[in-house]
N, C-alpha and C positions, 0 to 999 in steps of 0.2 A: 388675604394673606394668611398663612401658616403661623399659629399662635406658639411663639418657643419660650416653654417654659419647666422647671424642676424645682421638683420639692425634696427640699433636705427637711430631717429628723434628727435628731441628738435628743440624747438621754441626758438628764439635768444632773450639775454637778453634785455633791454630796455637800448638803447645807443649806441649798439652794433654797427655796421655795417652789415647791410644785404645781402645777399650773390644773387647776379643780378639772377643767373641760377643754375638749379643744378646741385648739387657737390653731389659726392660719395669719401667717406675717407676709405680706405678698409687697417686693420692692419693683418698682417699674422703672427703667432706666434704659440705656444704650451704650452701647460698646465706646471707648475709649470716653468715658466720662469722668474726668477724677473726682468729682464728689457724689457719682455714683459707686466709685472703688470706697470710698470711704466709709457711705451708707451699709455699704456688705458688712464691711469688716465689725461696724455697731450689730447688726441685724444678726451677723453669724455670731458672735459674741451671747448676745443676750439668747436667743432661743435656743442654744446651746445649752447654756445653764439654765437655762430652765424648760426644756426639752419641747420646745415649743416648733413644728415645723411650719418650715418657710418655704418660699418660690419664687424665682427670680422669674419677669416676664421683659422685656426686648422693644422699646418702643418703636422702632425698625423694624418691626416683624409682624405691628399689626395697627393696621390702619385708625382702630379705634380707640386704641390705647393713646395712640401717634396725637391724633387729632384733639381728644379729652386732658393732654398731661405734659402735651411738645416744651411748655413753657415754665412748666412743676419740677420736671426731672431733677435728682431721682425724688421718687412717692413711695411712700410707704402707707398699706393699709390694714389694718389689722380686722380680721374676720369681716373681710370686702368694704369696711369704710377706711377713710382716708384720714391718717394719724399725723403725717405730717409729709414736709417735702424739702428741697435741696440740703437742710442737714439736720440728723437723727442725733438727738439726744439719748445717751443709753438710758438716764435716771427712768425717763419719761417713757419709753421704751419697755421701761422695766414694770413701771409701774403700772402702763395701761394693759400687759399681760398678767399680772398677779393682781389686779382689784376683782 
C-alpha cells in the first residue's frame, strides 16, 4: 500500500529554545481518531515552537505501520524511535526535543 505522509516545518518562536540538530517528530494514527486529533494538536504546538519538523503517517494506508501500532494509536516517535503513544504529554515532548 501507498505510504501517506507530510512533513511540516515551523520556525521556532522567539524565546523558544532552539533545537542544536535535526529532529524528525513522526505521529502514526488514522482518520477519525479523537486522540489521534489531540496528539496533533500537542505535536503541532511543540515543534512549532521549537521549529522541529514533523509527519503525520496513516495507519490505513500502510500495512506495516497497520500491523506494528493497530493497538498503540496515535505513536509518536521522535528521530524513528518511539517516544510515546495514545496520549502526548507536551512537557515531555518538549523535552525529549531540546535534551
Amino acid at each position: 500500500m501507498a505510504r501517506m505522509s507530510s512533513v511540516f516545518r515551523r520556525s521556532g518562536r522567539r524565546g523558544e529554545k532552539k533545537v542544536a540538530r535535526e529532529r524528525l517528530v513522526t505521529l502514526i494514527g488514522k482518520p477519525d481518531c479523537h486522540l489521534c486529533e489531540d496528539a496533533q494538536v500537542v505535536v503541532e504546538k511543540v515543534c512549532g515552537d521549537l521549529g522541529v519538523a514533523w509527519e503525520k503517517k496513516d495507519i490505513t494506508q500502510d500495512a506495516e505501520l497497520h500491523r506494528e501500532y493497530w493497538e498503540q494509536i496515535p505513536v509518536v516517535l521522535v528521530d524513528g524511535a518511539q517516544h510515546t503513544f495514545w496520549r502526548v504529554d507536551e512537557a515531555r515532548l518538549r523535552r525529549a526535543l531540546t535534551s
